[in-house]
C-alpha positions in Angstrom: 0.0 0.0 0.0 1.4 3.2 -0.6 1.7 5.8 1.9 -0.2 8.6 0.6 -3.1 6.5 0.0 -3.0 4.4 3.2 -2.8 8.1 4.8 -5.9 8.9 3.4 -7.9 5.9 4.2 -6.6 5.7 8.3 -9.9 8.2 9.7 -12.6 5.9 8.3 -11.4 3.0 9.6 -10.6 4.0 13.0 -12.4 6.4 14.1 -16.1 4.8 13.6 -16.1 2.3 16.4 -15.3 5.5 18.4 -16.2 4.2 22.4 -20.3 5.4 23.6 -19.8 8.0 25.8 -23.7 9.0 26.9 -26.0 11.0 27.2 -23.2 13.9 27.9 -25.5 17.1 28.4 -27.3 14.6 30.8 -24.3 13.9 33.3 -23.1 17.1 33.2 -26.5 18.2 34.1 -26.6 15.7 37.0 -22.9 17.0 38.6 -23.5 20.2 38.3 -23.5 22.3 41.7 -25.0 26.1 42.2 -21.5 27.2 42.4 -17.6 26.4 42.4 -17.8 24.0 39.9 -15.9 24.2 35.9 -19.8 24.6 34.7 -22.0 26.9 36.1 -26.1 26.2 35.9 -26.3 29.7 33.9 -24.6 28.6 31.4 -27.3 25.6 30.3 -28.3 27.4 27.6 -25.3 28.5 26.2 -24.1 24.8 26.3 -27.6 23.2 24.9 -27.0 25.6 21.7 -23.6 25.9 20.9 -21.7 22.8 22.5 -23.6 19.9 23.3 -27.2 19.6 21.8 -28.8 16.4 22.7 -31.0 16.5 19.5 -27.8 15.7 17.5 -26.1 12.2 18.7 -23.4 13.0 15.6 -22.4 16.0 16.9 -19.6 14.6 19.3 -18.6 12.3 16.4 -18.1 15.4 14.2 -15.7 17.0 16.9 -13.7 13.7 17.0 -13.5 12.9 13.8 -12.2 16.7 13.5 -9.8 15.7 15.9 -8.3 12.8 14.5 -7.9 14.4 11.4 -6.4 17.8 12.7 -3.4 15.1 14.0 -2.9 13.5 11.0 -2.5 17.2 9.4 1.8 16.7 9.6 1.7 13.3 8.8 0.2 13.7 5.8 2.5 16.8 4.9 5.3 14.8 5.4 4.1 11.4 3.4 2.9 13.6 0.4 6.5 15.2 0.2 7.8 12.6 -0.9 9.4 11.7 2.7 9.1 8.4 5.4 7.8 9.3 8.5 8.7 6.2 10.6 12.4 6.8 12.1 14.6 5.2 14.3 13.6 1.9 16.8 10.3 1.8 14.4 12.4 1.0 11.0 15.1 -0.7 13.2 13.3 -3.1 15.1 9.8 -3.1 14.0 9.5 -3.0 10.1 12.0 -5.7 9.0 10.2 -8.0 11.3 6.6 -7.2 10.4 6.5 -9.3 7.5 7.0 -12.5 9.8 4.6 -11.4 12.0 2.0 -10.5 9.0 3.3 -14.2 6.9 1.9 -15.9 9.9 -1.3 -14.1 10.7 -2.6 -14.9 7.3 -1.4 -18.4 7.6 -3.9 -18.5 10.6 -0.7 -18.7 13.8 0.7 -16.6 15.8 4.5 -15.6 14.9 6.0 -17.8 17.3 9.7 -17.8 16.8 12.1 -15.4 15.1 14.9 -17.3 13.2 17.1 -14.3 12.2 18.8 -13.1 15.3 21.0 -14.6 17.6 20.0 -18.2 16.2 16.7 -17.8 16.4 15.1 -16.4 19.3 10.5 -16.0 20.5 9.2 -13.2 18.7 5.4 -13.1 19.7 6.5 -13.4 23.6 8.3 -10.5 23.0 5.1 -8.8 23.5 6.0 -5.6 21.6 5.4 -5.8 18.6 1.8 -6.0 18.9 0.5 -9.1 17.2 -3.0 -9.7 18.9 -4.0 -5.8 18.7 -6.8 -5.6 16.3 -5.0 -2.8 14.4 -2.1 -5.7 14.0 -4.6 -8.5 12.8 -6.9 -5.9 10.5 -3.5 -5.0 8.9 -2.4 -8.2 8.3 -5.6 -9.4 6.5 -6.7 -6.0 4.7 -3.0 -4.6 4.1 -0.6 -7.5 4.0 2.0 -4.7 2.4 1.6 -1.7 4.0 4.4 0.5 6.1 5.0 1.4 9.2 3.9 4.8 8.2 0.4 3.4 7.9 0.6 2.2 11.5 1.6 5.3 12.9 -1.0 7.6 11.1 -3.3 5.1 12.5 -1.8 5.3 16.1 -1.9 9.0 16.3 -5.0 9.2 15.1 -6.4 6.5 17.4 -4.3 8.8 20.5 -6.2 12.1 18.9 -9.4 10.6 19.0 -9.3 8.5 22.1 -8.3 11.7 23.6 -11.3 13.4 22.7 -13.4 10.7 23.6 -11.6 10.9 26.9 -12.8 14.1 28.0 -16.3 13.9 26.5 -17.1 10.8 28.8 -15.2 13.5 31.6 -18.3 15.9 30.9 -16.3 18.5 28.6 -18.4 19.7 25.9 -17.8 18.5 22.0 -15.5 21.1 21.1 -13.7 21.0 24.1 -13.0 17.6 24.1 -11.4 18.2 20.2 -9.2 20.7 22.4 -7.9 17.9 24.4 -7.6 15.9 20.8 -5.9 17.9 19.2 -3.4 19.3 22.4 -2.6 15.2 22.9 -2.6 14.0 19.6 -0.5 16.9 18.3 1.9 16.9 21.5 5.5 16.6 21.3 5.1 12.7 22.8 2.5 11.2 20.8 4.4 12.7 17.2 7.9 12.0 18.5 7.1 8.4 19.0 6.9 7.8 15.3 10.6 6.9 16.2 9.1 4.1 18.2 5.9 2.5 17.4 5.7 0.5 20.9 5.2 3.4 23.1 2.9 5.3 19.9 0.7 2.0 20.5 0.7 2.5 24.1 0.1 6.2 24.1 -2.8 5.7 21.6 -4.4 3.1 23.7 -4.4 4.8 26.7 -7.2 7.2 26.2 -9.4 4.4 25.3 -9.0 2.2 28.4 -9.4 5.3 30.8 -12.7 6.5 29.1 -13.4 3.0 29.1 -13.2 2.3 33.0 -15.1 5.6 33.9 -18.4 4.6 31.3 -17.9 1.3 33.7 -17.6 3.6 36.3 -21.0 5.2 36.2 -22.7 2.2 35.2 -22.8 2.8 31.6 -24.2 0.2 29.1 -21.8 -2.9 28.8 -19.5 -0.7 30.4 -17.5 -3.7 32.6 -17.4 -5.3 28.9 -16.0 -2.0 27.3 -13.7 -2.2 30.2 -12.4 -5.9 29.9 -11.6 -4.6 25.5 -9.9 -1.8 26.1 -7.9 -3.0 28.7 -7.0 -6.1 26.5 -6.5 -4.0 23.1 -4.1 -1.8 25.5 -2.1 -4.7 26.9 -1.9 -6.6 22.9 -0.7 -2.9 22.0 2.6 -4.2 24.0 3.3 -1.1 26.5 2.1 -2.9 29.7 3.6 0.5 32.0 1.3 2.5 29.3 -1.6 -0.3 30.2 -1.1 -0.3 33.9 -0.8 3.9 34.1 -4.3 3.8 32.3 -5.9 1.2 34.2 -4.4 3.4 37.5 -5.9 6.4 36.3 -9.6 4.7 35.0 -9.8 3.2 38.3 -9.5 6.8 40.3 -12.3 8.2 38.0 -14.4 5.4 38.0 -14.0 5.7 41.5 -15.3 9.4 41.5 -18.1 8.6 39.5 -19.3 5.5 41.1 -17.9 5.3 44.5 -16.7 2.0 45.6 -19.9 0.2 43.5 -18.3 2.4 40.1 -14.6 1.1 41.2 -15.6 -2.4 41.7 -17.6 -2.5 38.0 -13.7 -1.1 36.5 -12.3 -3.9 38.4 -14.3 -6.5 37.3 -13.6 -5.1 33.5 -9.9 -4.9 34.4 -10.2 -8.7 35.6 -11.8 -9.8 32.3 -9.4 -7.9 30.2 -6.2 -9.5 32.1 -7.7 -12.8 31.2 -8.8 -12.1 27.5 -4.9 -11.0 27.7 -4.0 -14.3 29.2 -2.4 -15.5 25.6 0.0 -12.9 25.6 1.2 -11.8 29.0 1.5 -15.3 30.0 4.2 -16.4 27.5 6.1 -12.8 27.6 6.3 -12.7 31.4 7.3 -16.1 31.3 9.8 -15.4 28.9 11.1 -12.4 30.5 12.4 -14.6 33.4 14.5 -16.3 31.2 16.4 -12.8 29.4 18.3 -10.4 30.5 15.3 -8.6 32.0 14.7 -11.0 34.7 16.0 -9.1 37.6 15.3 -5.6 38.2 16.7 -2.9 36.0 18.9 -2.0 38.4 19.8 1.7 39.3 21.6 2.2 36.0 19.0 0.9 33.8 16.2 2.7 36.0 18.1 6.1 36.1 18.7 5.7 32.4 17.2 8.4 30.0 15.4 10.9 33.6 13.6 13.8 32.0 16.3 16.9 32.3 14.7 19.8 34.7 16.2 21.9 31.5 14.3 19.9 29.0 11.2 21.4 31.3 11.8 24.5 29.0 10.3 22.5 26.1 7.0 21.6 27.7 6.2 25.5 26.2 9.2 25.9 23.9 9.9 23.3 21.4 13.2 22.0 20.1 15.1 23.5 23.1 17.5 21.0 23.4 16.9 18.3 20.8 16.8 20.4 17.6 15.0 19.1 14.6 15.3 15.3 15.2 17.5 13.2 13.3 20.1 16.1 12.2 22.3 15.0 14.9 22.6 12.2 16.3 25.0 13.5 19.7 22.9 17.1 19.6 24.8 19.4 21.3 22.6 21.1 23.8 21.2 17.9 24.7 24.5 16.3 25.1 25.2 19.1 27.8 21.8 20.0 29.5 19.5 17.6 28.8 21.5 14.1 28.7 21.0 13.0 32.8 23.3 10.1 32.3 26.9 9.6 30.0 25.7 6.8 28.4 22.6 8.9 26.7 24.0 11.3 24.4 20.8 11.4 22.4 16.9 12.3 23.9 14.6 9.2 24.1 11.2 11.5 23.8 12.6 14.1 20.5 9.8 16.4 21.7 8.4 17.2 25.4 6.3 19.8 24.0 2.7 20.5 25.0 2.2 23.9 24.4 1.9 27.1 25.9 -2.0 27.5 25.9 -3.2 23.8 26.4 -1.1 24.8 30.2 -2.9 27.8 30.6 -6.0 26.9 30.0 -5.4 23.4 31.7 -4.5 25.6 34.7 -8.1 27.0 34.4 -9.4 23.5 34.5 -7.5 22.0 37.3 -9.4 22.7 40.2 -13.4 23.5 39.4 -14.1 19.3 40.0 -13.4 16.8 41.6 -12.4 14.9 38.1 -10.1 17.8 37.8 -8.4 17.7 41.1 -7.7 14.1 40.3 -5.9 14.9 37.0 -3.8 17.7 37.9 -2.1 15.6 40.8 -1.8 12.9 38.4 0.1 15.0 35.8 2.3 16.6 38.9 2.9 12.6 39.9 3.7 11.7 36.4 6.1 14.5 35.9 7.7 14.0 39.0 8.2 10.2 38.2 9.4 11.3 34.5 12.0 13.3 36.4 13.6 10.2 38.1 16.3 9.5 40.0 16.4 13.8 39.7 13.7 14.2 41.7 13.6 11.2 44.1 10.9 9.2 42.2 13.5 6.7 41.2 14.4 6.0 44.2 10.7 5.9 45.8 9.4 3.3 42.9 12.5 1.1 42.5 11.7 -1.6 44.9 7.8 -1.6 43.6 6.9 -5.4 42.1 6.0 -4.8 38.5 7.1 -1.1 38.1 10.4 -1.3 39.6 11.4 -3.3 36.2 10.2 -0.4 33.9 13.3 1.6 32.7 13.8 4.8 31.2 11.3 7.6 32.7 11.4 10.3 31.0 8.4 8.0 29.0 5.9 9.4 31.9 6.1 12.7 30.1 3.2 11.1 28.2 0.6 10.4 30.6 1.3 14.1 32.0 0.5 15.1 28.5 -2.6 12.9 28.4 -3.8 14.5 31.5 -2.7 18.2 30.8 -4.6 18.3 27.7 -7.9 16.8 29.2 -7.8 19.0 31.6 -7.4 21.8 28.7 -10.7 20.7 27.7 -12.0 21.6 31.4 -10.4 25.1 31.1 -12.2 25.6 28.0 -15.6 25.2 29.1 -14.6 26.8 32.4 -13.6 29.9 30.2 -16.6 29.7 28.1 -19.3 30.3 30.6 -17.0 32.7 32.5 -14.6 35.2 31.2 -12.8 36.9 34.3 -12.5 40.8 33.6 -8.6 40.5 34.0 -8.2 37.5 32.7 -6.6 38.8 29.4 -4.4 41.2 30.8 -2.6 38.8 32.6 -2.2 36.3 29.4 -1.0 39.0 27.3 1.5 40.2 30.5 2.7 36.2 30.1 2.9 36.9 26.5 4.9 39.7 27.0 7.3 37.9 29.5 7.8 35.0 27.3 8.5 37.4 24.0 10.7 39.8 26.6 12.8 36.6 27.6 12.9 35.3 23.8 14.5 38.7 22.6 17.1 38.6 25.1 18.1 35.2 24.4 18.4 36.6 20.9 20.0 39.6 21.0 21.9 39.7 24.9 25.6 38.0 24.8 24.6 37.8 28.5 22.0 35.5 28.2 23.8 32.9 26.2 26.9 33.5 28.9 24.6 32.4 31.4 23.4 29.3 29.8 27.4 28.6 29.1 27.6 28.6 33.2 25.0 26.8 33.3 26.4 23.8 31.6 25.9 24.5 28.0 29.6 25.0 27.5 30.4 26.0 23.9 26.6 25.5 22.8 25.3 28.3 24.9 25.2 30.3 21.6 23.0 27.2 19.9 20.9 26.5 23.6 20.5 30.6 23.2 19.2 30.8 19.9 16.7 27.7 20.4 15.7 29.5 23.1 15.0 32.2 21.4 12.5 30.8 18.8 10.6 28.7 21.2 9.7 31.4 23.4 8.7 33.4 20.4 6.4 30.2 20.2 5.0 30.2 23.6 4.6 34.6 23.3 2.3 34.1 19.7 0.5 31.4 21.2 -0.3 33.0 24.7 -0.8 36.6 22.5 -3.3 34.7 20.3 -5.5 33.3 23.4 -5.7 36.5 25.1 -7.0 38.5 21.9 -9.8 35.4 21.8 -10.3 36.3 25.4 -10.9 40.0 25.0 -13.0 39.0 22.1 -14.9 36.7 23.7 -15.6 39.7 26.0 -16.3 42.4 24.0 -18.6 39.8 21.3 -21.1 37.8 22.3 -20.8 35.8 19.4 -17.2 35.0 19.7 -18.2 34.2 23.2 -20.7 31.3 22.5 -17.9 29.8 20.0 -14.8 30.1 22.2 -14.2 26.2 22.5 -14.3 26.0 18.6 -11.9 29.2 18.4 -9.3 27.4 20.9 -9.6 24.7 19.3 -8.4 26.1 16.2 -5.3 28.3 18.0 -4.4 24.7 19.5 -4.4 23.0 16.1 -2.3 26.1 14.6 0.4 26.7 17.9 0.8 22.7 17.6 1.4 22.5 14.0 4.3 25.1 14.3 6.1 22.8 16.8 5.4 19.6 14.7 9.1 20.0 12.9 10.3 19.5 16.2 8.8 16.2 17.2 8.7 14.6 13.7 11.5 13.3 11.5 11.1 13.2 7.5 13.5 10.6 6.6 14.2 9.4 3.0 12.1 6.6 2.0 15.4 4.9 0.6 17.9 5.0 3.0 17.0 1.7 4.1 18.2 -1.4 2.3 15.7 -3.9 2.9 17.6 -6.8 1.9 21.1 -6.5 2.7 23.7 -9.0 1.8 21.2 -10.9 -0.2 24.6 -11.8 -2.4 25.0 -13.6 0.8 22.1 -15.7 1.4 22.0 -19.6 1.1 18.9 -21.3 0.3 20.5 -25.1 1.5 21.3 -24.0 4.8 20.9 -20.9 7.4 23.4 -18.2 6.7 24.4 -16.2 9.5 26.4 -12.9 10.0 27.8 -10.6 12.4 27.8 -6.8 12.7 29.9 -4.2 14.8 28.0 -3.1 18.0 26.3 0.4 16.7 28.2 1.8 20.0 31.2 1.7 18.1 31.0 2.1 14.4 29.1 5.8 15.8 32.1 6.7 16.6 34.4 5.2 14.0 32.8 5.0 10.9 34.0 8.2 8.5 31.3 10.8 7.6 31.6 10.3 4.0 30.8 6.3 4.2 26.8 6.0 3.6 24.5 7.6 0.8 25.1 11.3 0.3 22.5 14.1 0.6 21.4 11.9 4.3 20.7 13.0 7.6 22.5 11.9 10.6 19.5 9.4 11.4 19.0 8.6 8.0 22.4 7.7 7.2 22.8 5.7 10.5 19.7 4.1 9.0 21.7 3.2 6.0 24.6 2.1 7.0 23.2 -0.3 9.2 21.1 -1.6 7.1 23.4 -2.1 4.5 25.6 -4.4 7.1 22.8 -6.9 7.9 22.7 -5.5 11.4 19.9 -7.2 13.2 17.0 -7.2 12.6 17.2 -5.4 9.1 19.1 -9.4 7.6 15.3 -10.7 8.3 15.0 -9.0 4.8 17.1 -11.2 3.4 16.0 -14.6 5.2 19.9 -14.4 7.3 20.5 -14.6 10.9 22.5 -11.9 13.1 23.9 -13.3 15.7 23.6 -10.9 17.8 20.2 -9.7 18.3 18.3 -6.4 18.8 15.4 -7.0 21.2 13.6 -6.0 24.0 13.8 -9.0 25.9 17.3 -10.7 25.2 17.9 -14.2 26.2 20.0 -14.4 28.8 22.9 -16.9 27.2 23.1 -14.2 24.4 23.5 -11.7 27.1 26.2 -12.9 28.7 28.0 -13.9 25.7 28.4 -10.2 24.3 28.5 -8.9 27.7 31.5 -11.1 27.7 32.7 -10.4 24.3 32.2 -6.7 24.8 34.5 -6.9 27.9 37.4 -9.1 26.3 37.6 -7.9 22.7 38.7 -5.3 20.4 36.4 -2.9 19.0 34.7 -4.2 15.6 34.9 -1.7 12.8 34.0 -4.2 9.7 31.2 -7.0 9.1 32.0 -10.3 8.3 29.6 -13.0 7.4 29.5 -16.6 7.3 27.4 -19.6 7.0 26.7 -22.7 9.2 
C-alpha cells in the first residue's frame, strides 16, 4: 500500500467504532453544583446551543472525527512530500520483522519464533510488537504490504481521537473535548514516538481504556465489557507500563463517578481484560524470566534516560535541546543539559512539548471538579516520576513489584501530557461560561514575558553567557538561539488566546464559539512545533535486503555486525548515501551491514540480536565479548 493512500484511508477506519460516551448534556447536568464547579447552571443554555445539543447524537462524532484528522495534518504533509515518516527503533526493530509477523497471521498462527537473530530467538512473547492488537490482525488481512507509516498515522489518530473521547465521557463539551484531541494528539510525545511505534501504541491506547473504566464507572451500558476490550487492546498494543498507568488512572475516575460500587464495575472489567490477555502476557512474562530482563533494571538501567529539569523548558518551547530530530545524532545542547546520564547522548522522547496555551488553559481546569483535582495531581505525579532519579521518584518506585522493572522515565512525560490536555478541555468550558475581567491582561503580561525573555536570548551575549555557566559550555550560543525561537512560540501562542479572550468579552458571538476558536489556536500553535517532534526521513535509506549476495537457500546463513556503539564513533562521515541525515544515514549504513533485525529482509540470521527481551545466554555472551575484545569496525559474514 502506498503511503499517501493508506494516509488517506486511516480516519474511516478508525475512528467509527469511536467508544459510547452518553448522554453527555445529561451527566453534566446531573454534577452540576449552584457554584464552584468548571460549569455553572447559567450557562445551560449557552451549552444546549452551541456545544452539546442532545437532539444531535453526531455532533460529538463530528468533533472527533475533526480531531483525529487535525493530527494526521503533519503526517500527511510529510508522506505527500515525498518523505518516510517512521524513524529510528520503528524502522530498526519493527518494520524488517513485520512481514514475519504479518506471513503468519494470514497463515492462521501466531508468529511464534524469530529465526534471524542470535539463532533464532520467541518473537510473539516478546510482546511488543503487537500481534494480537486488532489494528495488527486488521493490517495483516486488509494490508498484507503496508508500512509502518500506515501504523503510525493510525496510532496517532487512534491517540487524537481516544483523547477526545476521553474528555467527553469526563463531561467537557464536543469542542472542548477536540481541544484535548488535538493538544494530545498533536503533542511533542505522541508525534515523536513515530521513532518508536511501541510506546505510539501505548500512548494511543491509553485514552481508550481510561474512558473506558469511567463509562464502567457510572454504570454505563456494557461498560464492565468495554472495560475488559480496552484494557485487553491496551495490553496486545505491547506497552504494559502505558496499560497499567491507564488502568491506574480509569480506576481513580471510576471511583469518583461510582464510589466503591463504580470502582468495583472497573475492576471487574480490568479482571476480564487481564484474562482475555491471558495468551499474551503469560508467555512474555514467562519469557522475561528467562532474558536479561529477569531481575530488576537495576539503578543504571532505572536512572537511564530521567527527564532533564532543563528539557522542562520544552514543555512550552519546542526543540530547546533536541533540535530538529535526526540532524544529529550526539545534539549538542542535549548532550550538555539535557543528557541526565553519560551513556545517553541522544533524547529518548525528541519532543516534550505540549504547548503554551493547552497549560494555561489546563490551569483553568484544574481545580473546578473533583475529576479535575484528580488529574492535575496525576500530571504533577507523572512528571515528577518522569524526572527520576532527579527528583527522588526513582528511588521511591525502585523496589515496587512490576514497576520497579520499567526503565527509562522520561516515558511518563506522556501520561502528564494525556492529563494536561484533558484538563485543557475543562479550562475551555470553564472559560466559556465565564470570562474573568482581568483574565486577558494577565495572558497577554505572560505573553509579554515569554516574548521579553525570547528577545534577550536573541539579542543579549549575556543570556547565552549564562546558559554557558549553566552547563551549556560552547553551545550556549546554539541553547541561546533555540531559546529564542521557542519562546517566540509560547509569546504568539499565549498573545493569540488572550486576543480570543478579550474578544470573547467584548462579542457575544465570539463568546458562545470560544471552544471551537481554541480549538483552532491549538491546532495552529501545535502545527508550528510539529518540525520538532517529527522526522522526514528518505524513503530509501534503508536497504531492505542486505547482503542478499550472501544468502543460502541449503542452509541458514548467519552474519555478524559491529556493536552500533562503536561504528558511531568510528565509521567516516563520507561512508553511507550522500544528501542523508544523521538518522537517515545511521539508518543506512546499518542496514546495509545486515545489522539485526534489518538481515530478516534477506532470510539471514544476526547473531547478535536487537530485542527488547534478550535471552540471557546471548547476554552474557556479548556482555562477555564486549569486555574481552577489540572494537569491531568491519562486518564479516558466514554460513553454518
Amino acid at each position: 500500500m502506498r503511503t499517501g493512500a493508506g494516509l488517506a484511508a486511516v480516519l474511516a477506519a478508525l475512528v467509527a467504532p469511536a467508544l459510547e460516551v452518553g448522554d453527555v448534556h445529561a451527566g453534566m447536568r446531573a454534577r452540576a453544583r449552584p457554584t464552584g464547579r468548571v460549569i455553572a447552571p447559567a450557562s445551560w443554555s449557552i451549552m444546549c446551543r452551541h456545544m452539546i445539543d442532545p437532539r444531535r447524537p453526531e455532533h460529538r462524532l463530528r468533533w472527533i472525527v475533526a480531531a483525529a484528522a487535525g493530527a494526521l495534518l503533519p503526517l500527511a504533509w510529510v508522506a505527500l512530500s515525498g518523505h518516510r515518516i517512521a524513524w529510528g527503533d520503528t524502522t530498526f526493530m519493527f518494520a524488517p520483522l513485520r512481514p514475519l509477523v504479518v506471513e503468519a497471521l494470514r497463515a492462521g498462527h501466531l508468529p511464534l519464533w524469530n529465526p534471524y537473530e542470535g539463532g533464532g530467538i520467541p518473537l510473539f512473547a516478546q510482546m511488543v510488537h503487537g500481534v494480537l492488537h486488532p489494528l495488527s490482525v486488521i493490517g495483516a488481512l486488509v494490508a498484507p504490504g503496508a508500512s509502518m507509516d500506515v501504523f503510525v498515522a493510525a496510532w496517532v489518530a487512534l491517540a487524537a481521537a481516544g483523547a477526545a473521547v476521553l474528555a467527553c465521557e469526563l463531561g467537557a463539551s464536543p469542542a472542548a473535548s477536540a481541544v484535548s484531541g488535538l493538544a494530545f494528539g498533536l503533542s511533542g510525545y505522541v508525534l515523536g514516538m513515530s521513532v518508536n511505534i511501541l510506546y505510539l501504541a501505548g500512548a494511543a491506547s491509553a485514552p481508550w481504556v481510561v474512558a473506558a473504566l469511567r463509562f464502567a464507572g457510572r454504570d454505563g451500558r456494557l461498560g464492565t465489557a468495554a472495560a475488559a476490550a480496552a484494557f485487553a487492546c491496551a495490553a496486545f498494543a505491547g506497552d504494559p507500563q502505558w496499560a497499567i498507568v491507564a488502568a491506574l488512572l480509569g480506576a481513580a475516575l471510576a471511583a469518583d463517578t461510582g464510589g466503591l460500587r463504580g470502582l468495583a464495575r472497573a475492576g471487574a472489567g480490568l479482571a476480564l481484560g487481564v484474562a482475555i490477555a491471558a495468551v499474551q502476557l503469560v508467555p512474555s512474562w514467562q519469557f522475561r524470566l528467562e532474558t536479561d530482563r529477569s531481575g530488576s533494571p537495576g539503578i543504571e538501567g532505572a536512572s537511564t534516560w530521567a527527564l532533564s529539569p532543563w528539557r522542562l523548558l520544552e514543555l512550552v518551547a519546542p526543540g530547546f535541546s533536541a533540535g530538529p530530530p535526526g540532524s544529529h545524532l550526539l545534539d549538542p545542547v542535549y548532550v550538555r543539559m539535557g543528557s541526565t546520564d553519560p551513556a545517553t547522548l541522544r533524547a529518548f522522547v525528541p519532543s516534550v512539548f505540549v504547548g503554551a496555551i493547552v497549560l494555561a488553559v489546563a490551569a483553568a481546569g484544574a481545580w473546578g471538579s473533583r475529576r479535575g483535582r484528580i488529574l492535575a495531581a496525576s500530571a504533577a505525579v507523572f512528571l515528577w516520576m518522569a524526572l527520576g532519579r532527579l527528583a527522588g521518584a526513582e528511588q521511591v518506585f525502585r523496589s515496587v513489584p512490576v514497576w520497579g522493572a520499567f526503565r527509562y522515565p522520561e516515558k511518563l512525560v506522556g501520561p502528564f501530557t494525556l492529563c494536561a490536555a484533558t484538563l485543557a478541555a475543562f479550562g475551555i468550558d470553564a472559560l466559556a461560561t465565564r470570562l474573568p475581567p482581568r483574565l486577558a491582561k494577565g495572558t497577554a503580561i505572560l505573553a509579554g514575558v515569554a516574548g521579553s525573555a525570547a528577545l534577550s536570548f536573541a539579542t543579549s551575549s549575556s543570556a547565552a553567557d549564562l546558559l554557558r555557566s549553566a552547563g551549556a559550555g560552547d553551545a550556549a550560543g546554539l541553547a541561546a538561539a533555540r531559546l529564542a525561537s521557542g519562546l517566540t512560540h509560547a509569546a504568539v501562542a499565549l498573545a493569540s488566546l488572550a486576543l480570543l479572550i478579550a474578544a470573547a468579552r467584548r462579542w457575544a458571538a465570539v463568546r458562545e464559539r470560544f471552544a471551537p476558536c481554541a480549538a483552532g489556536l491549538v491546532l495552529l500553535a501545535s502545527l508550528a512545533a510539529t518540525p520538532f517532534a517529527l522526522h522526514a526521513g528518505d524513503r530509501n535509506a534503508r536497504d531492505e535486503a542486505p547482503l542478499l549476495g550472501l544468502s543460502r537457500t541449503d542452509e541458514v546463513t548467519r552474519v555478524a555486525t559491529p556493536l552500533l556503539a562503536n561504528w558511531l564513533q568510528s565509521i567516516p562521515e563520507r561512508w553511507g548515501p550522500a544528501g542523508l541525515d544523521e538518522a537517515d544515514r545511521a539508518l543506512a549504513i546499518d542496514s546495509r551491514m545486515g545489522a539485526a533485525p534489518y538481515c530478516a529482509g534477506s532470510r539471514m540470521d544476526n547473531v547478535e540480536p536487537y530485542a527488547g527481551l534478550v535471552p540471557q545466554r546471548l547476554a552474557l555472551l556479548f556482555s562477555g565479548l564486549s569486555a574481552t575484545s577489540t572494537a569491531r569496525t568491519a562486518p564479516c559474514a558466514g554460513s553454518g
